[in-house]
C-alpha positions in Angstrom: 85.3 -60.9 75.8 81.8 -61.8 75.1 83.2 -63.7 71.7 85.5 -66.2 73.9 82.9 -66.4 76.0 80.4 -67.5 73.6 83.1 -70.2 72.3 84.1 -71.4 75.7 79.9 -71.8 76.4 79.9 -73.8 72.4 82.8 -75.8 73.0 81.5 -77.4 76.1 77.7 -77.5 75.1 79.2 -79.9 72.2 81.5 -82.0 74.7 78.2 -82.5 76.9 76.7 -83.9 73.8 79.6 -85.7 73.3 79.5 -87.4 76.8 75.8 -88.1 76.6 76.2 -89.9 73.0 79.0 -92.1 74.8 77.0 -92.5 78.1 74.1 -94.1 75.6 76.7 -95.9 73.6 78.3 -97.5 76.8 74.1 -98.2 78.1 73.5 -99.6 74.6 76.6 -102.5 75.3 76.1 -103.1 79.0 72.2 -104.2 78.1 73.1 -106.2 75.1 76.0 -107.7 76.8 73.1 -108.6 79.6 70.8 -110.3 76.9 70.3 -114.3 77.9 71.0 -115.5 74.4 69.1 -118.7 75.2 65.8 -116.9 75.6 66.5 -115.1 71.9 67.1 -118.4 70.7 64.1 -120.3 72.2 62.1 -117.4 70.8 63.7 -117.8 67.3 62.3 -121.2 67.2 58.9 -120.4 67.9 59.0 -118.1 65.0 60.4 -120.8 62.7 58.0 -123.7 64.2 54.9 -121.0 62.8 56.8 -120.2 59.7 57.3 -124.1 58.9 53.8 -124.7 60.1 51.9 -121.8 58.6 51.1 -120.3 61.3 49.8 -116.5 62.2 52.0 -114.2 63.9 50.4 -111.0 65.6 52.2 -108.4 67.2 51.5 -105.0 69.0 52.8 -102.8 71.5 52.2 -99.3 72.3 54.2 -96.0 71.3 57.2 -96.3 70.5 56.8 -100.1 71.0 54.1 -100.1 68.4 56.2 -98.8 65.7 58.6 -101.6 66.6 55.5 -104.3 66.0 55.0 -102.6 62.6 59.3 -102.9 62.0 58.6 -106.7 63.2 56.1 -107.4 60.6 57.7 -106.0 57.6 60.5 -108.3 57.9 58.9 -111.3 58.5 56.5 -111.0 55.9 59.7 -109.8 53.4 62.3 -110.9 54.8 60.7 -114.7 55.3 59.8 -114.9 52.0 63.0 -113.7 50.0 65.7 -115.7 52.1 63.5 -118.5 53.5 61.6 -119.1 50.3 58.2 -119.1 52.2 55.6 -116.8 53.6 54.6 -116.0 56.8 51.0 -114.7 58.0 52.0 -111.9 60.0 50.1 -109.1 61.3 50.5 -106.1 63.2 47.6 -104.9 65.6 49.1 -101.2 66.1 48.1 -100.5 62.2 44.5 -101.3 61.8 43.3 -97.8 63.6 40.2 -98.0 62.5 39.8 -101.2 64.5 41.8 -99.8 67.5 40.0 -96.8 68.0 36.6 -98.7 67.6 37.5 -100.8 70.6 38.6 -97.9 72.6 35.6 -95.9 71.9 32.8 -98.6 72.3 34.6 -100.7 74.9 37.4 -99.4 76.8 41.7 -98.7 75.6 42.7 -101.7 77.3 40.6 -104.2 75.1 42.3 -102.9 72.0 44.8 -105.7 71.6 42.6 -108.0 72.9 39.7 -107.8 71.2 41.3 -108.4 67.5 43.0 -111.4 68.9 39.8 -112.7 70.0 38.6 -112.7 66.6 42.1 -114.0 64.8 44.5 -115.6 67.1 44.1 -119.4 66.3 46.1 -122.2 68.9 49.8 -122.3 67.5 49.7 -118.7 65.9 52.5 -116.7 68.0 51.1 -113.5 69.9 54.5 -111.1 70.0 53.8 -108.1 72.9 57.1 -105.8 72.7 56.8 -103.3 76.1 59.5 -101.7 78.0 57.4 -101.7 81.6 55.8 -105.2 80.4 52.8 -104.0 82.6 50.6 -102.0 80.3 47.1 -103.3 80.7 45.8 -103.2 77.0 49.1 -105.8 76.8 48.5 -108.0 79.3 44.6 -108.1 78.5 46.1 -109.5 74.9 48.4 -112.1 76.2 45.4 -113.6 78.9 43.4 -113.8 75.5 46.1 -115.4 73.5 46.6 -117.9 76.3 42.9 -118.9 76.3 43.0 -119.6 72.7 46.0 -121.7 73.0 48.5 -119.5 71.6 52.2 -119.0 72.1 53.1 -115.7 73.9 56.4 -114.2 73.0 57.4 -111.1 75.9 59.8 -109.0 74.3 60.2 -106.6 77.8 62.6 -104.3 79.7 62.6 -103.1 83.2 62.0 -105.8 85.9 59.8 -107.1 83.3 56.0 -106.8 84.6 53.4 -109.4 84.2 53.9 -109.8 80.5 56.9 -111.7 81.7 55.1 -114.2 83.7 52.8 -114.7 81.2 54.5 -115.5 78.3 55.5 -118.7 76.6 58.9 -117.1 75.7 60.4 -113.9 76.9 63.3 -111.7 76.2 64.1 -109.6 78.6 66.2 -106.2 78.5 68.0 -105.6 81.8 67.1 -101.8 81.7 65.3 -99.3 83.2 65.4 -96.6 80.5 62.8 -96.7 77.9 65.6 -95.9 75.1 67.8 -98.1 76.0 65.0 -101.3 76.3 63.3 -100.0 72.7 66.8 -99.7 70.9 67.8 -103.5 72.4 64.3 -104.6 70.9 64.9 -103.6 67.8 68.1 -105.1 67.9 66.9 -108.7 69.5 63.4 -108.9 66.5 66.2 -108.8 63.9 68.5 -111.0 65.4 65.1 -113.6 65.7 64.6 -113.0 62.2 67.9 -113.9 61.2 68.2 -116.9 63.4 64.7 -118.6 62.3 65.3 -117.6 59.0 68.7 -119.9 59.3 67.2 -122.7 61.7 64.3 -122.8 58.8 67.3 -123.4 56.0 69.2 -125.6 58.5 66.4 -127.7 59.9 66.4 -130.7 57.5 69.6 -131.4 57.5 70.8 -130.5 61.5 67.1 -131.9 63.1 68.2 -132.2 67.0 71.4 -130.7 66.6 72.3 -127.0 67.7 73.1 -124.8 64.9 75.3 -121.8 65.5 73.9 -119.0 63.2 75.0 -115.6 61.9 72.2 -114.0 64.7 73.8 -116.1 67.5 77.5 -115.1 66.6 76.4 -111.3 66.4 74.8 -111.5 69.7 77.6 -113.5 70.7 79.9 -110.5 69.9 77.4 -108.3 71.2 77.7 -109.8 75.1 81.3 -110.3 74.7 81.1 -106.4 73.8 79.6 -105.9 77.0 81.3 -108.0 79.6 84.1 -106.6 78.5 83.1 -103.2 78.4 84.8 -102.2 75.8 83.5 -98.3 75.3 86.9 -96.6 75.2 86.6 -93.5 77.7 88.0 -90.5 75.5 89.3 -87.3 77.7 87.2 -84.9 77.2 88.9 -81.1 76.9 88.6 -79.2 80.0 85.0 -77.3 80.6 83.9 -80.0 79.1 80.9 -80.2 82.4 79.5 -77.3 80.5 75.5 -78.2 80.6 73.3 -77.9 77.6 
């Protein structure tokens, strides 16, 4: 008895996985379906104005936002150079920790965006702050410092979007209140700005004034058609399948 019992209790421990994957995966399409596509594509071209221009791009953000800012940078500095055929200045703030904890030690946490900008952010250079709340003070400190130099301020944000939002020269915002779900969509909108600079940069010569429908803008095109649709198929799960983990 004790056998069945222990594969009745498996067999609906791995449907509860099961439904939790497809509650995320149904999450995961509802908020990219949600994305505005404009405000991807408006921050696209601030990324390919500085990567015609030669300007500095900084980014930062904290936790698992932070590792995103690092992501960021590795593809515009690679990524730029191998398909655009041009290089891009871009740094991220999150991996100097030298510098980072020097702030928060002699100064205070929330100056540890700011501070480095204060020294490097030139007017033009793009300031990219990627947060879920979009209310973290270190952040915002950084974006009031970018904006008194005279640089753009790109929001990448989720939840109702905090005061990064209001702030910022472009945002993109995530209609989500769980942290997952708004770091996954980042990930998903810095490569889809990548791409579509990247393309408006090869494109611009030739289509000046003229709006250019990119690979990035037909994926997230798919992406919110995904989503409206709702097209997560709901597969029956066996019965005791409510078994908790």
């Amino acid at each position: 008895m004790s056998d069945i019992t222990g594969v009745v209790s498996g067999m609906g421990a791995v449907c509860a996985v099961k439904r939790m994957t497809r509650d995320y995966r149904n999450e995961m399409q509802s908020a990219l379906g949600l994305l505005r596509l404009e405000e991807i594509d408006s921050a696209a071209a601030a990324l390919g104005v500085a990567l015609r221009e030669g300007r500095s791009v900084f980014a930062f953000g904290n936790g698992g936002s932070a590792a995103t800012a690092s992501h960021f940078v590795v593809d515009l500095g690679k990524l730029a150079r191998e398909i655009a055929g041009c290089r891009m200045r871009a740094v991220s703030l999150v991996d100097n920790a030298p510098w980072m904890t020097a702030v928060a030690n002699d100064l205070c946490f929330e100056e540890c965006f700011a501070e480095p900008l204060r020294v490097m952010a030139r007017p033009g250079d793009v300031v990219v702050g990627i947060s879920a709340s979009g209310d973290s003070e270190n952040m915002v400190r950084a974006f009031s410092v970018a904006r008194d130099v005279g640089a753009v301020r790109l929001a990448l944000v989720g939840f109702s979007g905090g005061r990064m939002a209001d702030m910022a020269t472009h945002r993109v915002w995530v209609e989500s209140d769980d942290y997952g779900v708004v770091e996954t969509a980042h990930v998903f909108i810095i490569h889809a700005m990548i791409r579509a600079a990247r393309d408006l940069r090869k494109t611009s010569d030739g289509a000046r004034g003229r709006r250019v429908t990119t690979p990035a803008r037909r994926s997230l095109d798919s992406a919110a058609a995904t989503g409206r649709a709702g097209l997560a198929m709901e597969e029956p799960l066996p019965d005791g399948a409510g078994v908790a983990l």
